[in-house]
Backbone as JSON, one array per atom type, in Angstrom:
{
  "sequence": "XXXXXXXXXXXXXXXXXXXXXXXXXXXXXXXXXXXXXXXXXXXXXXXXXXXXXXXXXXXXXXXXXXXXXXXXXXXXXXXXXXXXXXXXXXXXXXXXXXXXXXXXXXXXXXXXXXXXXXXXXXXXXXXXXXXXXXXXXXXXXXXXXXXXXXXXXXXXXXXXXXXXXXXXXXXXXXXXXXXXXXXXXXXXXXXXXXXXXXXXXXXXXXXXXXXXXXXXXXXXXXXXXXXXXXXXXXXXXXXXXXXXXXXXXXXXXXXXXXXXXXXXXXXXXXXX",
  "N": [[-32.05, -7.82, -50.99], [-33.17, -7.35, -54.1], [-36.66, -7.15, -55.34], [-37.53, -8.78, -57.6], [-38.28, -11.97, -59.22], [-36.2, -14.61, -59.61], [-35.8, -15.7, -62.1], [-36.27, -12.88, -63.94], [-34.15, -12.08, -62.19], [-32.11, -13.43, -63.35], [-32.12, -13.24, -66.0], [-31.8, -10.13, -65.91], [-29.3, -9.99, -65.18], [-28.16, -11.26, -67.43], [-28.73, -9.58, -69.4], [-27.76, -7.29, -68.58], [-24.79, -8.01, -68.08], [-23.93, -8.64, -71.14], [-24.59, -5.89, -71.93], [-21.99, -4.66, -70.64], [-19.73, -5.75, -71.97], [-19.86, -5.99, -74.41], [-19.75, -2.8, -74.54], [-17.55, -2.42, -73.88], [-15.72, -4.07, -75.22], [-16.18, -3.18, -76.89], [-14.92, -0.74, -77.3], [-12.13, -1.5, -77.12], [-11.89, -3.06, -79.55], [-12.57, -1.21, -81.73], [-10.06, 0.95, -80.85], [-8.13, -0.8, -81.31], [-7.8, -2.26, -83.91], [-7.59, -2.47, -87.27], [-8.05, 0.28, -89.81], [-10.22, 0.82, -88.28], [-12.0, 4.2, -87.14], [-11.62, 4.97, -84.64], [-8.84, 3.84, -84.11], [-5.41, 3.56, -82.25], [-6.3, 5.12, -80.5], [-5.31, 4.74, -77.58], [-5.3, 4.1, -74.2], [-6.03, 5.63, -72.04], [-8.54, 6.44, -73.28], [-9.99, 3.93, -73.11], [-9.53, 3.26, -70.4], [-11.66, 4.81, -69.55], [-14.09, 4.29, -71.41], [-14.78, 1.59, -70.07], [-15.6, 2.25, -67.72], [-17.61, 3.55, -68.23], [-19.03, 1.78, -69.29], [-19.65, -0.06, -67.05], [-20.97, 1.07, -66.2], [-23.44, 1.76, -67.68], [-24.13, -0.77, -67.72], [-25.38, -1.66, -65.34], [-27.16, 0.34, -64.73], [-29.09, -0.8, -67.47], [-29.66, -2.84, -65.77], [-30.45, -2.68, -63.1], [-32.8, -2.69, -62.29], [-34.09, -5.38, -62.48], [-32.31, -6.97, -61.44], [-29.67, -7.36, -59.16], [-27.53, -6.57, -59.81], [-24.85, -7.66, -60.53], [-23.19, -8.5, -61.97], [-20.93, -9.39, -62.73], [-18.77, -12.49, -61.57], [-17.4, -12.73, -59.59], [-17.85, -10.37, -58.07], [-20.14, -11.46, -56.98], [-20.03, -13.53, -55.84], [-18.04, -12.9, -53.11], [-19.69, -11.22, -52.52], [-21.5, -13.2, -51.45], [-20.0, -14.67, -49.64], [-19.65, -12.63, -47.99], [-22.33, -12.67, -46.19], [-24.26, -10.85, -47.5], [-25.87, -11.88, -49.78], [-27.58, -14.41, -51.04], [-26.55, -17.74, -51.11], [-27.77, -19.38, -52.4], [-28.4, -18.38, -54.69], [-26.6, -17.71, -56.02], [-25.38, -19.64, -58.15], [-27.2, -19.25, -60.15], [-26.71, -16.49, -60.65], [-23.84, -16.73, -61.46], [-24.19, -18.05, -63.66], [-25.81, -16.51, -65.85], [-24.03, -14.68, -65.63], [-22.19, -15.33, -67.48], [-23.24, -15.86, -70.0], [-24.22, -13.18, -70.73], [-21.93, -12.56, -71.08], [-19.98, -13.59, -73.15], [-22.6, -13.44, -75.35], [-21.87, -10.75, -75.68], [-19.43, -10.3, -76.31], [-19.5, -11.77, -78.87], [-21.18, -9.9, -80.66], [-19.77, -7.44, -80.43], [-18.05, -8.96, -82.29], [-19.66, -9.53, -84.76], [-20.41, -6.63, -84.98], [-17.72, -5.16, -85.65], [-17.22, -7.06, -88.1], [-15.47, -6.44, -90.82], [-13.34, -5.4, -90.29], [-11.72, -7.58, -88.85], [-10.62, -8.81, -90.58], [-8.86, -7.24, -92.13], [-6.87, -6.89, -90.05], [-3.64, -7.96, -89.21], [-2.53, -8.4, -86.47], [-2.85, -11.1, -84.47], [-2.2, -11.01, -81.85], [-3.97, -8.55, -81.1], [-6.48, -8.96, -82.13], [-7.44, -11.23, -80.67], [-6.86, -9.34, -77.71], [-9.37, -8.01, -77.66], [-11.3, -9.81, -76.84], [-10.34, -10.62, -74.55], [-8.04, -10.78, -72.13], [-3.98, -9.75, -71.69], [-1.37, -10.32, -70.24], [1.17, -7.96, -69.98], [3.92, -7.87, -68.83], [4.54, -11.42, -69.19], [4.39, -13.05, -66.35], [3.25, -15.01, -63.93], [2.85, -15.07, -61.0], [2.72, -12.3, -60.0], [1.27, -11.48, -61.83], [-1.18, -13.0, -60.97], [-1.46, -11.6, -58.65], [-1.95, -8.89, -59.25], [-4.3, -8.88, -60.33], [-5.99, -9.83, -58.62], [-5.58, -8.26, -56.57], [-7.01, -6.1, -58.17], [-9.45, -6.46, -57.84], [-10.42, -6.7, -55.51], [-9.9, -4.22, -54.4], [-12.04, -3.27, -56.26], [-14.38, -4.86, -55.03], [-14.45, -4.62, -52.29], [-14.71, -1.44, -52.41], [-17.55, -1.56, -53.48], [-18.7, -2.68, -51.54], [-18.45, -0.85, -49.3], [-19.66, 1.56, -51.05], [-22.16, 1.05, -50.15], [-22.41, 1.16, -47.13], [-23.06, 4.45, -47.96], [-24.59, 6.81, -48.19], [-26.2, 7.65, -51.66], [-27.45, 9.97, -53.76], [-30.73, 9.1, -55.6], [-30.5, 6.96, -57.93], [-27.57, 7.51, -58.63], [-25.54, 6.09, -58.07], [-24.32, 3.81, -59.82], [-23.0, 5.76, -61.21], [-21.05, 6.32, -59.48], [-19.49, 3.64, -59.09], [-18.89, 3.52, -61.91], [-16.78, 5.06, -62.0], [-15.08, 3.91, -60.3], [-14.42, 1.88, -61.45], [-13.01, 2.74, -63.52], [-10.87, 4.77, -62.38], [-9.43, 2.21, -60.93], [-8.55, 1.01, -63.81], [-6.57, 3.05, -64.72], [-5.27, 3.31, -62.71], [-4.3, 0.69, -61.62], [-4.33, -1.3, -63.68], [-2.47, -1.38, -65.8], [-0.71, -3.35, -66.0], [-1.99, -5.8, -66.79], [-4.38, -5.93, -68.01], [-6.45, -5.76, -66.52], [-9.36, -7.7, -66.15], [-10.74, -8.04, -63.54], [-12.61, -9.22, -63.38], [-14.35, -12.44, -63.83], [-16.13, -13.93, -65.61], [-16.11, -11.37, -67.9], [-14.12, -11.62, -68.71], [-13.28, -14.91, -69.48], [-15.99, -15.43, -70.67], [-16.15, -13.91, -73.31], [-13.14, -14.6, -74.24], [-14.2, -17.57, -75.08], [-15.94, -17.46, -76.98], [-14.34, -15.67, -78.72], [-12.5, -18.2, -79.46], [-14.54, -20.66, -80.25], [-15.97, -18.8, -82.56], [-15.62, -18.06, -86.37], [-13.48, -15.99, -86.63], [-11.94, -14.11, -88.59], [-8.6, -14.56, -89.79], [-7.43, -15.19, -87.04], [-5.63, -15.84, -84.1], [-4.44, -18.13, -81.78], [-6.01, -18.93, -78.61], [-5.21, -18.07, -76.32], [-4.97, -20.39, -73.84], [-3.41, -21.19, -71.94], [-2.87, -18.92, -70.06], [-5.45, -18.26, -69.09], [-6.39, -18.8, -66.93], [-6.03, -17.21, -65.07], [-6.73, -14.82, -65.06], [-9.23, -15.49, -64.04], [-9.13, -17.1, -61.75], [-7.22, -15.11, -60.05], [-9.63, -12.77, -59.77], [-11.4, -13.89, -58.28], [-10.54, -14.88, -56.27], [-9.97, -12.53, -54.77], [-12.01, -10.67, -55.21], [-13.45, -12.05, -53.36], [-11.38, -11.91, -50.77], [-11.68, -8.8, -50.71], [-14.62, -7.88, -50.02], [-14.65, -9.59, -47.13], [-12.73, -8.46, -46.15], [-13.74, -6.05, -45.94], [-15.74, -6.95, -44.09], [-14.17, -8.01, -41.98], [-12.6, -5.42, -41.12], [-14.58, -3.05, -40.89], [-17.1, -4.52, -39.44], [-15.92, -5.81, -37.83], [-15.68, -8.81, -37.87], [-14.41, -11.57, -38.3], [-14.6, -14.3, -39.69], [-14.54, -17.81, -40.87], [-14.25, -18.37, -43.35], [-13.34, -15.87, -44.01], [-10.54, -16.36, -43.59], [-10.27, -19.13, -44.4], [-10.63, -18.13, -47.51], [-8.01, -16.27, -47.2], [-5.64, -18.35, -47.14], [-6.15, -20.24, -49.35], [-5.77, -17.95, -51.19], [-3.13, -17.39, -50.58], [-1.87, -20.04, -51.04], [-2.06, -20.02, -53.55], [-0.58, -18.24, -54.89], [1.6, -19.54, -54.17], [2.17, -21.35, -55.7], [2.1, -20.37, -58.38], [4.14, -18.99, -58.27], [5.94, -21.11, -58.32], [5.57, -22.05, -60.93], [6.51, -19.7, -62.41], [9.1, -20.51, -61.66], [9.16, -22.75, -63.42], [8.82, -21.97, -65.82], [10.93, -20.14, -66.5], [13.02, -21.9, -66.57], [12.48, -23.29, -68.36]],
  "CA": [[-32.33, -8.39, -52.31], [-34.61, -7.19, -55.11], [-38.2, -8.1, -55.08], [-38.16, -9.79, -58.83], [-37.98, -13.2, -59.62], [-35.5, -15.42, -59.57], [-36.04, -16.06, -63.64], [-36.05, -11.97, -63.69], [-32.94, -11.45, -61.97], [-31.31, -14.02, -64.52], [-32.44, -11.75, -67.56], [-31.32, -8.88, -65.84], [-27.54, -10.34, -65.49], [-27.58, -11.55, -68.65], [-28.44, -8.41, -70.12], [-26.83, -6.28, -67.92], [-23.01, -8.26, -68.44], [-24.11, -8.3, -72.59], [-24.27, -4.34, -72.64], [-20.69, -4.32, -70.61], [-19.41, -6.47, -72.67], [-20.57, -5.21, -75.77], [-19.46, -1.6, -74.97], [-15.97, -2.57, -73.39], [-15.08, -4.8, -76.05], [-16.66, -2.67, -78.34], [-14.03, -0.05, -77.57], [-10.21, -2.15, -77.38], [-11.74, -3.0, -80.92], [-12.44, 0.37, -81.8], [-8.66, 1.74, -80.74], [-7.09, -1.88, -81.78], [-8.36, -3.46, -85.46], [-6.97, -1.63, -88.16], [-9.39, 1.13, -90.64], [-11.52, 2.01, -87.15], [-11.85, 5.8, -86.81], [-10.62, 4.72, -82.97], [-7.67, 3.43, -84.09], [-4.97, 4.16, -81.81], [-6.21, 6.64, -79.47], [-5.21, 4.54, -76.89], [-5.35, 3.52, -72.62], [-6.59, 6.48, -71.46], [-9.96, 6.2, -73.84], [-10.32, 2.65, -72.96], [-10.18, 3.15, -69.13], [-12.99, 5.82, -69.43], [-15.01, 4.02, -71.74], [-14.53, 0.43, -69.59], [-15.8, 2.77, -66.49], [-18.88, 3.83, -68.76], [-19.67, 0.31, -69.78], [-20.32, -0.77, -66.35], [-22.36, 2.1, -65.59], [-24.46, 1.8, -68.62], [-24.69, -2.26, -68.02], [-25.77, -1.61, -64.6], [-28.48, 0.95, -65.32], [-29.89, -1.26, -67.9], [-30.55, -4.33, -65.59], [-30.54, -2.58, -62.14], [-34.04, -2.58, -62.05], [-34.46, -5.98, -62.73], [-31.51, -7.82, -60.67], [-28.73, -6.57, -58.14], [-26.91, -5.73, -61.64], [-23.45, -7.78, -60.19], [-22.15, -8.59, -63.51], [-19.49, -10.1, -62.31], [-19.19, -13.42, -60.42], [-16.34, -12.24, -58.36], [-18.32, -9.25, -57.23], [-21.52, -12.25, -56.6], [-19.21, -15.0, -54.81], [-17.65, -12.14, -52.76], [-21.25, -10.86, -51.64], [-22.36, -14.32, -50.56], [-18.99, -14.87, -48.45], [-19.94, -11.43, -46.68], [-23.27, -12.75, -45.48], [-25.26, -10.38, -47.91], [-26.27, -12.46, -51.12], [-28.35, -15.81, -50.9], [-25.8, -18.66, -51.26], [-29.23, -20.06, -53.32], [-28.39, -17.35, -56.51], [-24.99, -17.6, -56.73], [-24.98, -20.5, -59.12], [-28.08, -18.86, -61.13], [-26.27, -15.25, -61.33], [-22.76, -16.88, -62.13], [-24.24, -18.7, -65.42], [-26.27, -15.77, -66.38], [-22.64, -13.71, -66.39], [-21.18, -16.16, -68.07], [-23.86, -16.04, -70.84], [-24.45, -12.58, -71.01], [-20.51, -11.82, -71.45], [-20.45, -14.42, -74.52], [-23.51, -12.53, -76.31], [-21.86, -9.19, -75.61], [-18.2, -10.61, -77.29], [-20.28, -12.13, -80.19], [-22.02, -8.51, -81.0], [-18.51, -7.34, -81.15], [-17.62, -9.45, -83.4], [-20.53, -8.95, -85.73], [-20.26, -5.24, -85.37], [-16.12, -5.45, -86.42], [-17.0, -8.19, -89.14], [-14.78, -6.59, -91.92], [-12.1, -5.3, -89.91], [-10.85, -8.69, -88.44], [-9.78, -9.64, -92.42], [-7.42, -6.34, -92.78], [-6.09, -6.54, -89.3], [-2.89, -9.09, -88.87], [-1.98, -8.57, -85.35], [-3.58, -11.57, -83.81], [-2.77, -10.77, -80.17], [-4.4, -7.68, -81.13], [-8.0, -9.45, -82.33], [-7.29, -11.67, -79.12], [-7.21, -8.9, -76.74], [-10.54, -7.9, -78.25], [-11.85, -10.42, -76.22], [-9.66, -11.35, -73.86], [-6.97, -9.44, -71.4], [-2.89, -10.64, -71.49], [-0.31, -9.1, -69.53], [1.94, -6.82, -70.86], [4.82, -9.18, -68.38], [3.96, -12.6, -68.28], [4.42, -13.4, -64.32], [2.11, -15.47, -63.25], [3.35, -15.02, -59.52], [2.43, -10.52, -60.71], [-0.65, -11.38, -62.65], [-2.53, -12.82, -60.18], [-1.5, -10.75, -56.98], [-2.88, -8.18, -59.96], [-5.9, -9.13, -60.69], [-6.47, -10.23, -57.37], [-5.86, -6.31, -56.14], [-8.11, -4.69, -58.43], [-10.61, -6.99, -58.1], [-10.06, -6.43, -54.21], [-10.12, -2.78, -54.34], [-13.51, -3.34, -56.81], [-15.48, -5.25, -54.17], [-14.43, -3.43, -51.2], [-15.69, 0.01, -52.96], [-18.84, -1.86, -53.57], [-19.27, -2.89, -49.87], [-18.52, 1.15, -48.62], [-20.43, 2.37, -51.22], [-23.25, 0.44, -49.83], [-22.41, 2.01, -46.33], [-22.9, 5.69, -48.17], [-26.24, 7.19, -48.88], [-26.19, 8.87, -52.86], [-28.97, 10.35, -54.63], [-31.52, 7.92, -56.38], [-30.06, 6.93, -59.46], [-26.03, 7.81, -58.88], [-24.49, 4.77, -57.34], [-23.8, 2.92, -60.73], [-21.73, 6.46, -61.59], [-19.92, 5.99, -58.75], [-19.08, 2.46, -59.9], [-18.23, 3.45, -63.07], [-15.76, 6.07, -61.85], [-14.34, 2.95, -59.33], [-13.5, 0.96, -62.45], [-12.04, 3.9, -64.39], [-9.4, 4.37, -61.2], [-8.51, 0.82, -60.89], [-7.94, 0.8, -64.81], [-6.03, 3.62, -64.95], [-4.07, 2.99, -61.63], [-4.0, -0.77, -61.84], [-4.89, -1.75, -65.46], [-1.83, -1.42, -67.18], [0.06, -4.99, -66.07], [-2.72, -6.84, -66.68], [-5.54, -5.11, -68.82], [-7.48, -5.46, -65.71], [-10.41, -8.15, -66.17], [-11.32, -7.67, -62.38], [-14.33, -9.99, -63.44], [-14.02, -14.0, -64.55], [-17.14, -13.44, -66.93], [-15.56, -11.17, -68.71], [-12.74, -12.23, -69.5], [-13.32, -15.88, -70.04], [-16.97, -15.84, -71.62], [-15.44, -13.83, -74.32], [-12.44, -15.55, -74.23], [-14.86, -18.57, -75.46], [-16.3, -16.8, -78.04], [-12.77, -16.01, -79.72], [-12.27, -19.7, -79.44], [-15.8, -20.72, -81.19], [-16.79, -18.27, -83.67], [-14.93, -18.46, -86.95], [-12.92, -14.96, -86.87], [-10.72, -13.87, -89.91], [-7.49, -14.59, -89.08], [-7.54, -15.16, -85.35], [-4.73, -17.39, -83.27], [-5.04, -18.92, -80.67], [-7.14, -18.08, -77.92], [-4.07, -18.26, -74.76], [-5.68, -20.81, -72.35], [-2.45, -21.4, -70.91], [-3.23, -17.49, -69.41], [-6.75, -18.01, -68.74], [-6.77, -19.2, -65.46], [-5.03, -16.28, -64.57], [-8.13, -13.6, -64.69], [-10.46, -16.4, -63.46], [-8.91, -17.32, -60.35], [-7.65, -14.18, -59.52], [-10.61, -11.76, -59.68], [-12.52, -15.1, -57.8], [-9.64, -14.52, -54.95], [-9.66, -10.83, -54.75], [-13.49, -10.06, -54.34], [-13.76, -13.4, -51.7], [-10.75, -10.97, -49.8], [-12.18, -7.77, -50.42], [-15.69, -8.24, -49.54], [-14.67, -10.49, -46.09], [-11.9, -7.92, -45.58], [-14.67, -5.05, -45.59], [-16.58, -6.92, -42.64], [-13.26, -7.89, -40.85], [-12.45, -4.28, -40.82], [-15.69, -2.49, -40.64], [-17.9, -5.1, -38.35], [-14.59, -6.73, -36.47], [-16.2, -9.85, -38.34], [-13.54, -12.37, -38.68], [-15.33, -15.58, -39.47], [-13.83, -19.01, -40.99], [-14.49, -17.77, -44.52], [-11.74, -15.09, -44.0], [-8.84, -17.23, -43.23], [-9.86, -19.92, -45.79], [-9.77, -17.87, -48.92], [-6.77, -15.78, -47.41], [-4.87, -19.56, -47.27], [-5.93, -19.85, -50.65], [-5.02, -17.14, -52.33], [-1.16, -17.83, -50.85], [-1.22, -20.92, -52.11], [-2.17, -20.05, -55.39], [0.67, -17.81, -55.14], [2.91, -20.53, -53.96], [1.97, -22.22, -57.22], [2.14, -19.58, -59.16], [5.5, -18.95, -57.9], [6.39, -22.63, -58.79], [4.72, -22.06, -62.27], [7.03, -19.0, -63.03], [10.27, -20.4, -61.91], [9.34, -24.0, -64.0], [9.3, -21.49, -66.83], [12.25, -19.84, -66.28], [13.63, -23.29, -66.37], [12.54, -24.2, -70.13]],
  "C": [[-33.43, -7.6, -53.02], [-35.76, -7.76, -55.2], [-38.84, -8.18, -56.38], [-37.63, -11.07, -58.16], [-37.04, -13.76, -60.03], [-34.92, -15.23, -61.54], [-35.86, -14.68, -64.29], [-34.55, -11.54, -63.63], [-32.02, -12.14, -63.43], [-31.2, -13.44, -65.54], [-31.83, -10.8, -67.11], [-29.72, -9.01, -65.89], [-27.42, -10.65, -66.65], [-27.33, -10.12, -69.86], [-27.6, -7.04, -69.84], [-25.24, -6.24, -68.66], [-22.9, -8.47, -70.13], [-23.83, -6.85, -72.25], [-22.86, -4.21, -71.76], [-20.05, -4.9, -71.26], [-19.03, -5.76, -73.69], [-19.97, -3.68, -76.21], [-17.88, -1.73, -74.56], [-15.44, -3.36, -74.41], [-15.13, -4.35, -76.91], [-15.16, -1.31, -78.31], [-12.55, -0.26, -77.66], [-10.77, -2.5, -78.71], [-11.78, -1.94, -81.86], [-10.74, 1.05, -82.14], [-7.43, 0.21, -81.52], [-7.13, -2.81, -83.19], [-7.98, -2.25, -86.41], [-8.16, -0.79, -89.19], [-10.79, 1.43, -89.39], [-10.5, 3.12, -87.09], [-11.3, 5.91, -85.75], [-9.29, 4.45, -82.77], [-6.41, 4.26, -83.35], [-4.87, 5.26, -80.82], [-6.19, 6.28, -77.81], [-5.76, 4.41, -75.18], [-6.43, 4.43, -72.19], [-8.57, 6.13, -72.04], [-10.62, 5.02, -73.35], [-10.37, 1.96, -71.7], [-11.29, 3.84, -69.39], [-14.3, 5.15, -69.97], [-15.14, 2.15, -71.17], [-15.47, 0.92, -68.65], [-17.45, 3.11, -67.16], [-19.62, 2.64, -68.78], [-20.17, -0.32, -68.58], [-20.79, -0.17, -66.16], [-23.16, 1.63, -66.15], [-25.26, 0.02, -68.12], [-25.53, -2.31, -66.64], [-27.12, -0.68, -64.26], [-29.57, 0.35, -65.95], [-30.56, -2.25, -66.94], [-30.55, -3.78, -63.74], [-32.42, -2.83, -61.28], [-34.95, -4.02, -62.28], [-33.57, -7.56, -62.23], [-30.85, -6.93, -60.21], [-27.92, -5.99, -58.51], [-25.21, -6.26, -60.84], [-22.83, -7.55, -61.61], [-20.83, -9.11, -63.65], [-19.53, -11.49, -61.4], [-18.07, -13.49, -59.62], [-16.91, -11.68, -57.26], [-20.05, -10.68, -56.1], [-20.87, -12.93, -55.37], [-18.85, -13.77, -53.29], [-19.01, -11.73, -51.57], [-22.3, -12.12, -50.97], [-21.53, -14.89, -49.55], [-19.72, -14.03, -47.4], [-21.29, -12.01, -46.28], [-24.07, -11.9, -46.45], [-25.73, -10.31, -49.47], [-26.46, -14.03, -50.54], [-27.05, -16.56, -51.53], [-27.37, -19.29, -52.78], [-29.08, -19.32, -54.93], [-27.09, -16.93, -56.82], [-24.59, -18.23, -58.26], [-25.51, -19.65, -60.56], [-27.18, -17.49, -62.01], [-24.95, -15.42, -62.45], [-23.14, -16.8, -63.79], [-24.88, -17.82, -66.23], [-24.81, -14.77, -66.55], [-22.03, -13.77, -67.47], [-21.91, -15.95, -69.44], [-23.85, -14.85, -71.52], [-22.9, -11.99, -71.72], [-20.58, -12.4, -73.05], [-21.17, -13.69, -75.81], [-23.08, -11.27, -76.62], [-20.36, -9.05, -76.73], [-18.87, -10.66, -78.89], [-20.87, -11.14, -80.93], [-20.94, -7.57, -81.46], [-18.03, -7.83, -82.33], [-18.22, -8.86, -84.54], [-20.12, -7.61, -86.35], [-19.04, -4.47, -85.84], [-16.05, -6.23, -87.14], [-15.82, -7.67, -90.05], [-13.63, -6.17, -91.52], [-11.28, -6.47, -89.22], [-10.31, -9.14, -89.78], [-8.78, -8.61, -92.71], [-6.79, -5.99, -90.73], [-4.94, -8.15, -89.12], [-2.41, -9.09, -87.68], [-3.42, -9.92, -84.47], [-3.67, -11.26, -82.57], [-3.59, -9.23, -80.57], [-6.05, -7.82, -80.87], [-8.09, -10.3, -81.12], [-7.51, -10.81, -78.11], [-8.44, -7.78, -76.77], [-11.21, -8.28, -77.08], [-11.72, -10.89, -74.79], [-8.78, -10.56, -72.93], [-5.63, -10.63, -71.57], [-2.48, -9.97, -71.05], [0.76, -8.88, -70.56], [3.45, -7.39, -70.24], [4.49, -10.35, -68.1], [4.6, -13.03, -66.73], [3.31, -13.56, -63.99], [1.92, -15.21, -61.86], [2.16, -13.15, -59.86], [1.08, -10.4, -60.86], [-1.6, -12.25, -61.98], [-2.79, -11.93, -59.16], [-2.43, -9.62, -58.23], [-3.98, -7.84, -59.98], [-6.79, -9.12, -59.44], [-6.71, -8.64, -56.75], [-6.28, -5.4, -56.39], [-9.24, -5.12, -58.01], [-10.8, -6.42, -56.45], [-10.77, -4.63, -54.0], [-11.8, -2.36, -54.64], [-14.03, -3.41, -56.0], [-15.47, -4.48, -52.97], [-14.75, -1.84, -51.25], [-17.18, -0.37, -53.02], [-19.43, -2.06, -52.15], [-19.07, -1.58, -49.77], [-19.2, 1.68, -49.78], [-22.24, 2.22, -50.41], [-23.7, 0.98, -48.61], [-22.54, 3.5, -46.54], [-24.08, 5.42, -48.94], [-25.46, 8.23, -50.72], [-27.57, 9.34, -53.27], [-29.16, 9.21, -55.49], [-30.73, 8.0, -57.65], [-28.55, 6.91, -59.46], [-25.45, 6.77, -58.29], [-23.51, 3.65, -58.82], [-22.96, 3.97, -61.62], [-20.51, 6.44, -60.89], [-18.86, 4.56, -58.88], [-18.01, 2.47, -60.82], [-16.86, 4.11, -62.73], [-15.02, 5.38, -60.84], [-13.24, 2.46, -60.31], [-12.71, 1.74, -63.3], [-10.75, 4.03, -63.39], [-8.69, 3.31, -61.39], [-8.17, 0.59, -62.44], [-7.12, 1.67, -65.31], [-4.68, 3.67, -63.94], [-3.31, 1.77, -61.62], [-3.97, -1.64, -62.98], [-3.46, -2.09, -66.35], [-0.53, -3.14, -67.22], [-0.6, -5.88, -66.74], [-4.1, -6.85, -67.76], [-6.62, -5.41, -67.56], [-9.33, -6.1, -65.63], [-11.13, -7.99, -64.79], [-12.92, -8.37, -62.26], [-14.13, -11.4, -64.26], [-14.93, -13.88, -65.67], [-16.77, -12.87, -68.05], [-14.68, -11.09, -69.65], [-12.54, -13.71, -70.18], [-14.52, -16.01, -70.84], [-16.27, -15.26, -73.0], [-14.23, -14.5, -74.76], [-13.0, -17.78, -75.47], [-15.12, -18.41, -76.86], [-15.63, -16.58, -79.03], [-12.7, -17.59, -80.06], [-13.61, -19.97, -80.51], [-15.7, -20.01, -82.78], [-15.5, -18.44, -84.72], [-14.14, -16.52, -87.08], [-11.62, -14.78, -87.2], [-9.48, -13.81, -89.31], [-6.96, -14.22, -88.07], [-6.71, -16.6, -84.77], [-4.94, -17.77, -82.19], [-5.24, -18.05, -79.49], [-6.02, -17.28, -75.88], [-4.79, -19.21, -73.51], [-4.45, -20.99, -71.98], [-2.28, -20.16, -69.82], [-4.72, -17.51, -68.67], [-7.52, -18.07, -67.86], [-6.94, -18.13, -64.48], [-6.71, -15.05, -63.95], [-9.81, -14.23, -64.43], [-10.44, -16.19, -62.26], [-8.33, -16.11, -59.63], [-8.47, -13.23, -58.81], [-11.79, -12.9, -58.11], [-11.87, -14.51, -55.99], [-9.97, -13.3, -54.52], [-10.85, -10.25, -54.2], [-13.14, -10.67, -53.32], [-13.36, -12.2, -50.94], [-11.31, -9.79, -49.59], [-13.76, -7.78, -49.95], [-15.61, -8.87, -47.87], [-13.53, -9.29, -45.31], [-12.88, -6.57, -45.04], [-15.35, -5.75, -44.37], [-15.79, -6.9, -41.61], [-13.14, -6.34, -40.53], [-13.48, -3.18, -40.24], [-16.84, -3.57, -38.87], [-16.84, -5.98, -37.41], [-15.61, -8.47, -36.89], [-14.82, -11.09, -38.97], [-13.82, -13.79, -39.0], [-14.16, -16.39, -40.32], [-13.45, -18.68, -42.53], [-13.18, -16.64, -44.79], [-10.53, -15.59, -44.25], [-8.84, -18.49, -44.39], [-9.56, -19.07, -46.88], [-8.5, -16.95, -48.39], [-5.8, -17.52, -47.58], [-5.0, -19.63, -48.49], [-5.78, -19.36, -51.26], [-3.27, -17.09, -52.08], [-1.12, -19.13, -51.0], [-1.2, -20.63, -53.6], [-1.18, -18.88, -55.45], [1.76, -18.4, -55.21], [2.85, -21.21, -54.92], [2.44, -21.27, -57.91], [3.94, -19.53, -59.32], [6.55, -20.15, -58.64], [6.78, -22.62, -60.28], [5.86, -21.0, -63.33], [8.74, -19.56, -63.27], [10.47, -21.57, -62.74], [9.55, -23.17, -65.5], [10.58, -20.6, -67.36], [13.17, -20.88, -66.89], [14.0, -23.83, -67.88], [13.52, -23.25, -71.36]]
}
């Protein structure tokens, strides 16, 4: 752990998951709202600068919390035995806050282009991620497998010495992979924070012709990413320390049920 304060680390998540926020949202509005200079220059730009955004957010607040930014990557690190069960709650709500502020800054800073753009899912996935197939059964194993991939890079980087300062490039250049390898079903929230605090924010603020926000989706890159660290993180000790504890086998049970739902969920829609 870091040797600030409690009250400390909280500031540092908040500000940390604000500047990813802020710069990841700042760029799908960029390439997606109509009269930006970004307009259009598509995926590729928007993994790279997704992969920047957590660098940068993690730089700013590394020095002042553990810089998760995620409460996948938090929950995940207090399964494995190496995050206080005691600052889970604190870090979550500071994610949750800081994502929010970082949407909202977006907004601001795209005020006049939400009035000449009419694609609402467009100003929606501003904020928000949808899949590109709805399959709920798809879009969680998804989410669940980057997020997976995420945390389990974060545990082995942890096992690998870098030079002072380079670990939150290596990061960045994690999340650039998984959004360029894995990203394109799903847009790849790989973090509940980010996807639902903004998510909120759409919902709330009053933005120029903006439809509805999709909670019937929203579960989707919650409970996922929630699943996915738990596994990857618990799967790094099973594998690495032959650590198989109780914690393992519950969230693997839960994440196939919430497939077996899911499953349920797709063929009730099928149905209608």
């Amino acid at each position: 752990m870091i040797d600030t304060s409690l009250g400390i680390q909280f500031l540092g998540e908040v500000i940390g998951t604000a500047v990813l926020v802020l710069l990841g949202g700042g760029v799908v509005a960029g390439v997606s709202l109509k009269s930006s200079k970004a307009e259009n220059t598509g995926w590729v730009l928007v993994a790279f600068a997704w992969g920047f955004a957590v660098t940068m957010g993690i730089y700013v607040s590394g020095f002042m919390s553990m810089a998760h930014l995620n409460p996948a990557v938090t929950l995940g690190m207090a399964l494995a035995g190496t995050f206080p069960w005691s600052y889970v709650l604190p870090y979550i709500i500071a994610q949750f806050i800081g994502a929010f502020i970082g949407a909202t800054l977006v907004w601001l800073h795209y005020y006049p282009h939400w009035k000449v753009t009419e694609d609402k899912a467009a100003k929606l996935g501003v904020f928000s991620t949808a899949p590109a197939i709805r399959h709920y059964t798809s879009n969680v194993f998804g989410e669940a497998l980057g997020t997976f991939v995420l945390v389990f890079g974060l545990m082995a980087f942890g096992a690998n010495k870098f030079s002072e300062g380079l670990n939150p490039i290596a990061v960045g250049i994690l999340i650039i992979a998984i959004g360029m390898s894995l990203g394109g079903t799903t847009g790849y929230a790989i973090n509940p924070a980010r996807d639902l605090g903004p998510r909120i924010a759409h919902f709330v603020w009053p933005i120029s012709g903006k439809g509805g926000s999709d909670w019937s989706y929203s579960w989707v890159p919650v409970i996922g990413p929630f699943l996915g660290g738990g596994l990857g993180a618990l799967s790094y000790n099973a594998i690495v320390n032959q650590d198989f504890g109780i914690w393992f086998w519950l969230v693997l049970v839960l994440f196939i049920l919430v497939l077996i739902l899911s499953m349920m969920l797709d063929k009730k829609k099928q149905l209608v």
